[in-house]
N, C-alpha and C positions, 0 to 999 in steps of 0.2 A: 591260870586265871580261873574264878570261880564260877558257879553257874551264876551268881544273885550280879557277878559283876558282865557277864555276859550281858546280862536282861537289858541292864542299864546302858550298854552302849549303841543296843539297836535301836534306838530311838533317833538318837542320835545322826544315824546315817541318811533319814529323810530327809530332814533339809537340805543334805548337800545332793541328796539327789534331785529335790523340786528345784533347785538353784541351777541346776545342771539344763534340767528339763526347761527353765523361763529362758534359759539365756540362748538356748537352741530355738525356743518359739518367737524371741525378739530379735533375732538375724534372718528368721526368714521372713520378719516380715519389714525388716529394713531389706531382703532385697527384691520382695512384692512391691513396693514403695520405689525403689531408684530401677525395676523394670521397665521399657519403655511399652506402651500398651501397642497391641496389634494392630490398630487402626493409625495410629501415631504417624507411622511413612508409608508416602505411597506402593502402590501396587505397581511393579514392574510393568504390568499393561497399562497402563495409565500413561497417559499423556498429557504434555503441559504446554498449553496454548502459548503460541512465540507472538511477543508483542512487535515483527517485524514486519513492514508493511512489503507482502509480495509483490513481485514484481511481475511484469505483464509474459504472458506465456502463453503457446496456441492450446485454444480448445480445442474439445475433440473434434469438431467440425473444420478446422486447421487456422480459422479467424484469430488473429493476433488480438489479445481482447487491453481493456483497461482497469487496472484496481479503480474501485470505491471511491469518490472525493471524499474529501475530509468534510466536506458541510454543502450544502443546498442552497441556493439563493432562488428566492420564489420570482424573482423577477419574469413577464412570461415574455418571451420571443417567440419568432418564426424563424426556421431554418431551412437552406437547401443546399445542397451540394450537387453538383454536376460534375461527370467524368471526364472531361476531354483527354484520355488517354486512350490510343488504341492497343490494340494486343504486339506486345512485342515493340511497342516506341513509347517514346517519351511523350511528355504534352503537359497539362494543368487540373490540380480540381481549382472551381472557382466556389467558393465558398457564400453563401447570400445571408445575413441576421438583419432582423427588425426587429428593434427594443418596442414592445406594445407595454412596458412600465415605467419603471423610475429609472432613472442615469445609470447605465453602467461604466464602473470606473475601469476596466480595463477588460477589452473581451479577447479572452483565451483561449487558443484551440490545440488539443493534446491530441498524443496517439502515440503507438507505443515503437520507440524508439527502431526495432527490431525489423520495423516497416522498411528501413532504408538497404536493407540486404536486398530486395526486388527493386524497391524505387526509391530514392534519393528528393523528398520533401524539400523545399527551401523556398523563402520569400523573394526572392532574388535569383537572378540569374551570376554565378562568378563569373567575373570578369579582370582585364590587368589594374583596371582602375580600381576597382573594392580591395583589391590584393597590392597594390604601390605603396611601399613604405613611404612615408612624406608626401603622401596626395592631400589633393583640400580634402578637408569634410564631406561625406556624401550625405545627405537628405536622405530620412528612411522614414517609409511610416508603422513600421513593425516598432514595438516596445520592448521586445525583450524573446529569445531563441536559445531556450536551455535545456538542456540531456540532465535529466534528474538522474541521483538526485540534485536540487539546487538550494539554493539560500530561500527561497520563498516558500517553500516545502512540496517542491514537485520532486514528485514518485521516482526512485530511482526506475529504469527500465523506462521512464518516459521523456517524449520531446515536447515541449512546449512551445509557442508560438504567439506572444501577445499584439495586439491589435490596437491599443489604443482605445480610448473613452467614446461610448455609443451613446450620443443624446436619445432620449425619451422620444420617440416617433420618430428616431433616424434609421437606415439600415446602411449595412456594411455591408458592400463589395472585397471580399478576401481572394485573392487569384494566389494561389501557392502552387510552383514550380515540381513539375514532377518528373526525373532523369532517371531513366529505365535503369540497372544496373545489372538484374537478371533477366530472363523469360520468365513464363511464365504471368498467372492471376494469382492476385493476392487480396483478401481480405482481412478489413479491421477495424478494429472501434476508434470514435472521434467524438469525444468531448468538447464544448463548447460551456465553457466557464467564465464566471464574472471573478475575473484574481484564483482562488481555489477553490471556489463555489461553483457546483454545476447550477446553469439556468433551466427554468422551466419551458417546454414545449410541447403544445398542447394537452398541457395538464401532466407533461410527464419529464422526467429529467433528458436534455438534451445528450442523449446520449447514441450516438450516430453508427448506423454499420456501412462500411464504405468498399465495393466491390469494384478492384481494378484489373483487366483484362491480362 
């Protein structure tokens, strides 16, 4: 080959070098592009809020406490509760509500199911009659006694207790059965609810701590 034909062919080799050189800068920057960016997925330390509604568990004070209602009803009442249980027996709380607003359609009182390992809650006393297959009918004035979770959206981890409709300037006498199971005291939260609304008392949500002997 001659020199004049040398000259002639080095030109020649740039292109296929710049072609060489685009096609290496357009692959990396299709894989700049299908990279996923650093902030993209979370941080192993990160945590992800559980939409699962917890369920009732002792504080540190050892009080069996209760989740959150789902909503407020401003309705205002007065509340009280009385122990009549002595240390080591059985006995009653008696429960007292005054509607000082508008009608409540069903008053509610919860607590957290976990209660009945020391005392055993019930409206009622059992007996062979409540328990007679093919008995009459019994009269009750309880509306409704469910271990959530339930169909009306009570809390798993809780017991509920309905009551019945409380006219506007009525109060309710609630007497609920209380059968030792362990020794010991035990404390716990007690809610007072119109359906799944906590009521107002004293300007503040009915939400009761109840210490048994």
């Amino acid at each position: 080959m001659s020199a004049a034909q040398s000259i002639r062919l080095r030109p020649a080799a740039w292109p296929m070098r710049l072609a060489s050189l685009a096609g290496a800068v357009i692959l990396a920057a299709c894989s700049l592009q299908t990279s996923p960016s650093p902030s993209a997925s979370p941080s192993p330390t990160e945590s992800i809020p559980s939409s699962a509604t917890p369920e009732p568990s002792p504080s540190d004070s050892g009080r069996l406490t209760l989740p959150a209602p789902t909503g407020t009803d401003p309705t205002p009442i007065t509340s009280k509760v009385t122990v009549e249980i002595a240390a080591g027996a059985s006995g009653r709380l008696v429960i007292v509500v005054t509607n000082l607003g508008q009608m409540v359609q069903e008053l509610v009182l919860r607590w957290p199911t976990a209660v009945r390992d020391t005392i055993f809650l019930a409206p009622f006393e059992p007996s062979a009659q409540r328990i007679r297959e093919g008995g009459d009918p019994l009269v009750q004035d309880w509306t409704r006694w469910v271990d959530g979770p339930g169909e009306h959206g009570e809390p798993a981890g809780t017991t509920s207790l309905g009551w019945g409709p409380l006219l506007v300037g009525g109060t309710l006498t609630i007497p609920v059965l209380a059968t030792r199971v362990a020794p010991g005291p035990i404390t716990f939260d007690l809610q007072i609810l119109s359906g799944e609304e906590v009521l107002q008392s004293d300007g503040a949500p009915a939400w009761l701590q109840v210490t048994v002997p």
